[in-house]
N, C-alpha and C positions, 0 to 999 in steps of 0.2 A: 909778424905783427907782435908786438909787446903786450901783455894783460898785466895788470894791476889788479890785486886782488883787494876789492873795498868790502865791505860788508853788507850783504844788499839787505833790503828793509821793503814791508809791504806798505806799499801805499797806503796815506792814510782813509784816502775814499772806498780802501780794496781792490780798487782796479786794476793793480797789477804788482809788478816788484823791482824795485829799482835798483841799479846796479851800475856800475862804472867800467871802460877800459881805457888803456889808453893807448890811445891811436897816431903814429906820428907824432910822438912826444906832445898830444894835446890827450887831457881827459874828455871822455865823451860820457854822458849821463842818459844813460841807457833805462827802457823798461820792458816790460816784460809783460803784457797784458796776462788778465787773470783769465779771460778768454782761449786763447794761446796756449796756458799752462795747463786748462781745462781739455783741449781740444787733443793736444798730441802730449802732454805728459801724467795723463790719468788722475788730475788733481779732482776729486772732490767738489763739486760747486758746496760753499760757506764752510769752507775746512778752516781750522784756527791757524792764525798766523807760524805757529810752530811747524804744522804739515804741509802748507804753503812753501814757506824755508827751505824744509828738505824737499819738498819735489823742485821748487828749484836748484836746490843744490844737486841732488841728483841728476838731472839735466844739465847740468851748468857745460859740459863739454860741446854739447849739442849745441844750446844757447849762445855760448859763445862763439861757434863757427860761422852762426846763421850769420851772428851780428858783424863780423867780420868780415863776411861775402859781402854783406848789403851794405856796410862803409867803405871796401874797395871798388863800389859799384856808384854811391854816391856819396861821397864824406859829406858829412856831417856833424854839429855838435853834440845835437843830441839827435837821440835815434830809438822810436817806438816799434817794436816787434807785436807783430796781431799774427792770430792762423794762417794768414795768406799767407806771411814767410814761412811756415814750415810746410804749406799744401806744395805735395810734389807737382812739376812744372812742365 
């Protein structure tokens, strides 16, 4: 699968982090619950947008796979990631 690297940005509610790949030559607009990043990437509940960033970017290989399982599993165009994708199965 192809990744495109966009610049992800925190939602403006906070709810999470959004982020793009692209899949099958379509872009898919991806997020990333603030739940999620809390649960399995040791984010901070009300951390600043800058420490937000880097836990996701730190996770980002992670992030990405998950999202990638769960688009060859049901494409999608867009595609929200919560803790149940990362709770082992």
């Amino acid at each position: 699968m192809e990744t495109a690297e966009y610049e992800p940005q925190v939602l403006s509610n906070r709810h999470g982090v959004a982020f793009c790949l692209i899949h099958r030559n379509s872009t898919i607009g991806c997020v990333i619950t603030m739940a999620a990043l809390e649960a399995y990437f040791w984010l901070e509940p009300r951390a600043s947008d800058a420490i937000i960033l880097k836990t996701f970017r730190d996770g980002y290989d992670r992030i990405r796979a998950i999202t990638e399982r769960k688009l060859l599993a049901r494409p999608a165009t867009r595609l929200e990631l919560t803790p149940a994708d990362f709770a082992p199965h």
